[in-house]
N, C-alpha and C positions, 0 to 999 in steps of 0.2 A: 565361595567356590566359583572356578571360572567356569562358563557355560557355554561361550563360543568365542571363540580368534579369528578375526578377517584377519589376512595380510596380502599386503597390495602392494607390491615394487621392491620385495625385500630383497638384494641378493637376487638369487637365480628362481624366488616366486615372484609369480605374474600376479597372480589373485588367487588366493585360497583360504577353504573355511575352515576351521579345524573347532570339532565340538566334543571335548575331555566328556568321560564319563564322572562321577562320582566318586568312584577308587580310584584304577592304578589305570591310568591312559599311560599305552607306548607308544612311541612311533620309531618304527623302524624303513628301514630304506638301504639300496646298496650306497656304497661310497660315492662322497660325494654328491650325492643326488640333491642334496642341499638339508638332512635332516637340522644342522646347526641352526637353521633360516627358523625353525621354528623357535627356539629357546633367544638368538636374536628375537625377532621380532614380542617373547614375552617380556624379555628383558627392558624392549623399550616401554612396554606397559608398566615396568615396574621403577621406571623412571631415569633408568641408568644412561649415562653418558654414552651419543653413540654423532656421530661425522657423516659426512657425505659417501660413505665406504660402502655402508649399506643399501644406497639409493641403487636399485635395477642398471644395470647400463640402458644408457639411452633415456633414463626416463627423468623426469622433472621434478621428482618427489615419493618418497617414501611412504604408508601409512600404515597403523594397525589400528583397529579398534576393536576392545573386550568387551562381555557381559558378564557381569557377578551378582550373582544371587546370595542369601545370605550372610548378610555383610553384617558383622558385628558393630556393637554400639559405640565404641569408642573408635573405631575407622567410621560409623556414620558423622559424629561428629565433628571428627578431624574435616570431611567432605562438607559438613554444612560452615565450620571456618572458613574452609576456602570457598565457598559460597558456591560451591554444587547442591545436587538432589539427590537423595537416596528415594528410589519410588519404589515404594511395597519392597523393600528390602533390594532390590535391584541397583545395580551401579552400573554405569559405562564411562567407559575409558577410552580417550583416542590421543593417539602421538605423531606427530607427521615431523620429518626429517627433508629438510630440500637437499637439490642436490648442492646447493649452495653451501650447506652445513647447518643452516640455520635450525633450529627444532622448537617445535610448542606441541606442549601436551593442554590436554581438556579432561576434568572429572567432574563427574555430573553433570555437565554441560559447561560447567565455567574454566573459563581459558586459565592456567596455574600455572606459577612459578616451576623449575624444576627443582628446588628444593620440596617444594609442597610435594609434587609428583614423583620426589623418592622418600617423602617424609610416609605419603599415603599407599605406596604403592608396595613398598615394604611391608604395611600390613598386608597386602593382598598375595603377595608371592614372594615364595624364599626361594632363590636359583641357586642350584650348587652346582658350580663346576669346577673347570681348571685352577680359570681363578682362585676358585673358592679352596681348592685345595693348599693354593702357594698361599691365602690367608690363612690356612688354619697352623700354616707353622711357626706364623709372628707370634709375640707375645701376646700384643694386644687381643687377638679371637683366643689366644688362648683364656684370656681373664675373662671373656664374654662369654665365653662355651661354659666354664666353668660356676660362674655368676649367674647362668639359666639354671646351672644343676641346683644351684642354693636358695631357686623358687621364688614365691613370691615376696617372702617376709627378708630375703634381700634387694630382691629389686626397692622395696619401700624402703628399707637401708641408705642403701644409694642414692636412690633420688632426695632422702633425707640429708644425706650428706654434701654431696653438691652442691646442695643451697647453701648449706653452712661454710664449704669448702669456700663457694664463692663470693659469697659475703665478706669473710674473712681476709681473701685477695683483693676485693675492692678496696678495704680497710687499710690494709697493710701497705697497700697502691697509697692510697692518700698520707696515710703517716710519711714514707717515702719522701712523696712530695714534699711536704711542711717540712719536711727535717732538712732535707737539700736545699730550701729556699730560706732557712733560718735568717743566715746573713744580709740576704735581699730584702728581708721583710722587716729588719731592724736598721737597714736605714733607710727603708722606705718611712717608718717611723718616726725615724731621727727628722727629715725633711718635712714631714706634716707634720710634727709637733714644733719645727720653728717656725712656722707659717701659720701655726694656730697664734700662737702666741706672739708673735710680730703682730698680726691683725688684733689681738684682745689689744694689745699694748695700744693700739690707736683708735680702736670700737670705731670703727665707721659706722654712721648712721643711714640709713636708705635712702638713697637719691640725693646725700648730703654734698655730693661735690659739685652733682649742676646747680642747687640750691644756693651752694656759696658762689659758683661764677657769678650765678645772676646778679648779688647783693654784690661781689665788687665789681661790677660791670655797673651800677647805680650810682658807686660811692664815688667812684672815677668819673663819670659822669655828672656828679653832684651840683656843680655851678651851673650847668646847660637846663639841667634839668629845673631845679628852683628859679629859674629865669622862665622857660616855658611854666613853669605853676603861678608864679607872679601873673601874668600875663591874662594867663585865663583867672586868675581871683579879682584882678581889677578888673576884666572885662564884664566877669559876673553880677561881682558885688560893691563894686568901684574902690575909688582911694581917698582920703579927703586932701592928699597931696597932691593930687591928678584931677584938674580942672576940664580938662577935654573929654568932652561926649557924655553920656548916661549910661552907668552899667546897665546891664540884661534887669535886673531886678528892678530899677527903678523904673524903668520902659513898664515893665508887666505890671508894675504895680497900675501906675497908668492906664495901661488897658484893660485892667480889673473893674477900675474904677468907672471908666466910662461905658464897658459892657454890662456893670452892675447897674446905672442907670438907666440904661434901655432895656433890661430886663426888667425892673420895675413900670414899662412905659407899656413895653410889648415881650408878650411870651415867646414870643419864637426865638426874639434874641439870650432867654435863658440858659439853654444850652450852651452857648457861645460862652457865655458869663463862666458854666461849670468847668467848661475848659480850661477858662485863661486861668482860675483857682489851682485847678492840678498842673498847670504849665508853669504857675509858679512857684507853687508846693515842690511839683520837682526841679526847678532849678535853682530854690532854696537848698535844697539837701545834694545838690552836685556841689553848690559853692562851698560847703559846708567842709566837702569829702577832699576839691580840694584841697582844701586851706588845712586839712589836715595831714594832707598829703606833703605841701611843701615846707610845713612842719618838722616832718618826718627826713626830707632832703637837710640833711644835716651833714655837713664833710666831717669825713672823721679818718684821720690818719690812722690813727692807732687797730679802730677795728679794721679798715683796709691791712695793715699789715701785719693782724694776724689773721686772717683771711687767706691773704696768701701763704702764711707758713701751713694752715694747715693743708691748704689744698695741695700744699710739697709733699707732706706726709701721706695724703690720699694719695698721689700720683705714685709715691712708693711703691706702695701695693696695688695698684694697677697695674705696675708695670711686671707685676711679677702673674698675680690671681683673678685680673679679671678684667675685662675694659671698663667698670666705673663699679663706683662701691657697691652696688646692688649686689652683683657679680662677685665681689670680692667676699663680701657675707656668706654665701650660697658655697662656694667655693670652700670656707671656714667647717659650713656646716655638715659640707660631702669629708673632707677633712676628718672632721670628728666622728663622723660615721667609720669610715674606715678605718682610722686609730681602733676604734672599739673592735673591727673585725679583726686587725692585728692583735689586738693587744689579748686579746680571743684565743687567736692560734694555738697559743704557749695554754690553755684551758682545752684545746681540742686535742691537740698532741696526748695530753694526760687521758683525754677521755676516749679516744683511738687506742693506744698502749692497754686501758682495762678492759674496753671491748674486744682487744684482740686476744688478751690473755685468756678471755672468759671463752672467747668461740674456737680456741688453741684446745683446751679445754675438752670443748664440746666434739668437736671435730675428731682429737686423739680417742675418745670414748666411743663414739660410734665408729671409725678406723679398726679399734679393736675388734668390735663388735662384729666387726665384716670379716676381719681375718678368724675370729673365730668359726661366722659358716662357713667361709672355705674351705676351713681345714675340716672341717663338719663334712661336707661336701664332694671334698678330694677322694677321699677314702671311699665312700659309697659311691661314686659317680664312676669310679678305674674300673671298681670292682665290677658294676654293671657293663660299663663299654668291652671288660674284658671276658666277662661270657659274653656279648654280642659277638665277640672277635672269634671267640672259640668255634659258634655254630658258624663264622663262616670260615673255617678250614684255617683257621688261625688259633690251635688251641693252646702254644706255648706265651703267644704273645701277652707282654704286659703292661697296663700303662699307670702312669704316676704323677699326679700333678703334684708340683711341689710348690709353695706357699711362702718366699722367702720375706724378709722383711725391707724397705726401701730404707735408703737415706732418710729421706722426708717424705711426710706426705703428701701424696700425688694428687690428680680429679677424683679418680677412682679408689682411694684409702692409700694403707701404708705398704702393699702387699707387691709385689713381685709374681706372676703366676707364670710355670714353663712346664709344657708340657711332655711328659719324658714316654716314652716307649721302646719296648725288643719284639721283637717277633721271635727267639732263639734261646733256648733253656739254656740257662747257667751265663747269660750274656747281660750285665748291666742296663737299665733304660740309659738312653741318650737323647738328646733335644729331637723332638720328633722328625722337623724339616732338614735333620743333618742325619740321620740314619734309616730315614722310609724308604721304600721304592714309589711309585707313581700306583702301582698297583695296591701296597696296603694303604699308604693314605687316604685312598680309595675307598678301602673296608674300615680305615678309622673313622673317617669323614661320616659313612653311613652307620655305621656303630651308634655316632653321637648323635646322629638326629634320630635314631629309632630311640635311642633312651629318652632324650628328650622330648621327643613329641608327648603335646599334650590333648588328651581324647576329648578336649571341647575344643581344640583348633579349627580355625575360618578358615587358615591356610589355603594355599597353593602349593606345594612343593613341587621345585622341577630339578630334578638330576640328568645333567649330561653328562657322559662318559665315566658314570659310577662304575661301569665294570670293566675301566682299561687297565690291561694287565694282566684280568683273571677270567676263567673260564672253565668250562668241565663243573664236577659237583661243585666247586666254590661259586659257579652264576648260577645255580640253582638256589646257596645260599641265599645268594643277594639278590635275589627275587622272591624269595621268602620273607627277606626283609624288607624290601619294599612294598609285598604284600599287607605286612604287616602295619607298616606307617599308612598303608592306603586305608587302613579300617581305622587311622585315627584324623585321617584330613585327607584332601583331594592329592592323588601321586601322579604326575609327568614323568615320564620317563624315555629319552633319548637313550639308544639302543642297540647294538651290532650284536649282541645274544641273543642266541634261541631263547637259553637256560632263564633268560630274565622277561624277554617276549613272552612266555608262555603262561605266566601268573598276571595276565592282563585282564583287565575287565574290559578293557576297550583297547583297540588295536588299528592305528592310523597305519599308514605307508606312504612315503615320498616319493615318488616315480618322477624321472626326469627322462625329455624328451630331448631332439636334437636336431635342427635341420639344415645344419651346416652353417648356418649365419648366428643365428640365435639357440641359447640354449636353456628350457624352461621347466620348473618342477612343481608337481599339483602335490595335493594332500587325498587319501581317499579312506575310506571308513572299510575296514574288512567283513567281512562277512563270515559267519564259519569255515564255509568252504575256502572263501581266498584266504584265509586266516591261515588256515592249513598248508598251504600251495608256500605262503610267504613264510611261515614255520622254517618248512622242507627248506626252501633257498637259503635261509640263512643258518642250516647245519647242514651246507654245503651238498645237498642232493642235485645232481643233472637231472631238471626237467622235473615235472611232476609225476615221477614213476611211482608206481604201487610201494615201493620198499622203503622212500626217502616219505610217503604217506604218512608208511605205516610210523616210522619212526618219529614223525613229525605229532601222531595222533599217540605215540607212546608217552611223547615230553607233556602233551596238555594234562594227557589223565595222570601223570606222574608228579606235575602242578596242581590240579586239584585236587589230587589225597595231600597233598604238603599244608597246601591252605585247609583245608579239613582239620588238621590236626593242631590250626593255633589255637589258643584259648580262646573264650570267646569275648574275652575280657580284655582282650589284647587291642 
């Protein structure tokens, strides 16, 4: 329930506080004085799309901020989502509009999307107006009007269905896909499967192509190189064909020999001795390695040239999968992956087609299931809006929803929903928004939210211009009925009737001021007595004379014998 509205630069308000009672708050005001400024300004509380139209002239920025007490559980919720506070049941809400265009709303304190901010604020306030009138003659409010009549155990329908609805369309989405890319995908196939099998044909080994440069970069080298091996084997270990000089071993042996002497002579030179042993233990086992190295330098035509064929056959496929065979393998093995995801496809398709049939299935059974409550629905929901219609001076009128079946099935099932109405015995219903006046859509419009309202409603309801068109005993009706939706959730009501003024629990007025430059309108709470004054003026008495009083004091006590006599169940 909302408990107070600032609004600050709306329009032609400067700053004003407006605090609804609990029922049925009106505000009435003469023309123009700016009463729209108030249903704006809830409007942006309740998230809806609004431009720099609204910003004050002159001023830099629009703002409202609400207080809601009462906030049911799954709106607190949705508020801790968006990473607001619900305290002690309390919520606030603020929307600022530049005059730039730009808009941010805040709930609970945290700055929101405007999605979030008509996702939450929907729960907090239903606005009926004009608007809302040229919606209720689409099809679409019509399926939604009628889809409230069919309670809860549709709404769980619906959101049942959805999922499945939309599952279904993802599915169907992907099948799509696969099926259109059939041919892309089979020779995307064609192309990795000769490249698998060109590369098995030659099984490259890992790092086997720099392994092979190396070995015929040796063998071509071969004579160079067993010449430098020679070289160092004589120098090591000598030659007996090589006269000149001492190899290295012969030398160490030598100096083995004579530092083994003086080690026997004097200890210090021992060490020395240990040395020249490991110096020539290892130059033992260098000579060694040569000499088997240049062993190893053997020319060899034959393996040089198959050396280079196959490093022809690795360069094949480099040239195609990889800069050297590492790459080339890797490339085999992504290959073969993907084969398996292709080869797959033709396995998903199948298995897409039987989950589609099955949720086809699932989907047309609950579809049914929907149009059976509506047709459930239809019938009891006319009948009620059509005594609604009666007490309000519309007792021929009749309405009919009618339930046809779709091509295919839609978001929302297989169903078709259009709303038929006549105000005129003996007269056919016809599509409501092609045979209403502005005046009974009016009385339809409220019809369906007094049947619909539900008596644990958080609501806010705000009606602007619910009684344009109609007047005399029929806005007494429709202040009986607003009376009445006030005993089942908080009622707004914007206002140019007495008839409907006068079943107020609470009674604002917009007074606009003027001082030739500027022109500005406050909000002010009545009092009995101005209640009365403001009664008088708007069933058109000059001045607050005794007679335009009396009659003014006639319509209140004539409003509460009306409200006296609802149920109290109502």
């Amino acid at each position: 329930m909302l408990t107070e509205l600032t609004i600050r630069n709306v329009g032609v308000i400067e700053d004003a506080t407006f605090s609804p009672g609990p029922g049925l708050t009106v505000v009435t005001g003469e023309t123009g004085a700016g009463k729209t400024m108030v249903v704006q300004g809830l409007g942006l509380v309740a998230g809806v799309r609004a431009d720099s139209a609204v910003v004050r002239n002159r001023e830099g920025s629009a703002q409202v901020d609400a207080r809601f007490i009462d906030i049911g559980p799954e709106c607190a919720d949705e508020v801790d989502s968006a990473g607001g506070t619900v305290d002690d049941g309390e919520l606030l809400v603020a929307r600022q509009v530049a005059a730039s265009g730009r808009s941010r709303s805040w709930i609970g304190g945290a700055s929101v999307t405007q999605a979030v901010a008509v996702r939450i604020g929907s729960d907090l306030v239903t606005i009926h107006g004009q608007a809302d009138q040229v919606r209720l003659s689409t099809a679409e409010r019509q399926r939604q009007v009628l889809d409230r009549a069919a309670g809860p155990q549709m709404a769980a329908a619906l959101d049942a269905y959805r999922a499945l609805y939309d599952q279904r369309k993802a599915l169907v989405q992907e099948l799509d896909d696969l099926t259109r890319s059939a041919q892309e995908r089979a020779r995307e196939a064609d192309m990795l499967a000769f490249g698998v099998a060109e590369i098995a044909k030659i099984a490259p080994e890992e790092g086997e192509d720099q392994a092979l440069r190396d070995e015929a970069r040796r063998l071509q080298d071969a004579d160079d190189l067993r010449s430098h091996a020679l070289t160092a084997v004589v120098a090591l270990a000598g030659d007996d064909m090589d006269a000149d000089g001492l190899p290295v071993l012969t030398l160490l042996s030598q100096v083995r020999r004579a530092l083994g002497h003086a080690a026997q002579q004097d200890t210090q030179a021992q060490a020395l001795a240990v040395q020249a042993d490991e110096a020539s233990a290892l130059v033992t086992d260098l000579a060694g390695q040569v000499s088997s190295y240049l062993a190893d330098l053997v020319a060899d035509p034959i393996r040089l040239e198959w050396i280079e064929t196959r490093l022809a056959e690795l360069s094949s496929l480099t040239r195609k999968y990889g800069p050297d065979a590492t790459a080339v393998r890797e490339w085999a093995v992504q290959a073969q992956n993907r084969l398996a995801q292709l080869e797959g496809s033709d396995s998903r398709i199948s298995e897409l087609a039987e989950r589609i049939e099955s949720l086809t299935g699932e989907v047309t059974d609950l579809a049914a299931s929907m149009t059976r409550m509506r047709a459930d629905a239809a019938t009891r929901f006319a009948a009620q809006v059509a005594q609604e219609l009666g007490a309000l001076a519309m007792p021929h009128a009749r309405v009919e929803f009618l339930v046809t079946p779709l091509a295919d099935l839609g978001p929302w099932g297989g169903d078709a929903v259009a709303l038929m109405f006549t105000a005129n015995p003996g007269s056919e219903p016809a599509p409501l928004g092609k045979v209403a006046s502005g005046g009974e859509l009016s009385r339809v419009r409220l019809a369906i939210e007094v049947v619909l309202a539900d008596s644990s409603s958080r609501q806010t309801f705000v009606f602007d211009e619910v009684d344009a068109g109609i007047g005399g005993a029929v806005g007494l009706q429709v202040g009986l009925r607003l009376a009445r939706l006030a005993q089942r959730g908080q009622v707004i009501v914007v206002t140019h009737l007495a008839q409907v003024a006068a079943f107020a629990d609470t009674h604002y007025v917009v007074s606009k001021t003027d001082d030739g430059q500027v022109t500005a309108s406050g909000l002010a709470l009545l009092t009995p007595g101005t209640r009365l004054a403001e009664l008088a003026r708007m069933m058109g008495g000059l001045g607050q004379s005794a007679s335009s009083s009396a009659h003014a004091q006639e319509l209140l006590d004539q409003a509460q014998t009306m409200i006296r006599g609802l149920p109290s169940s109502a």
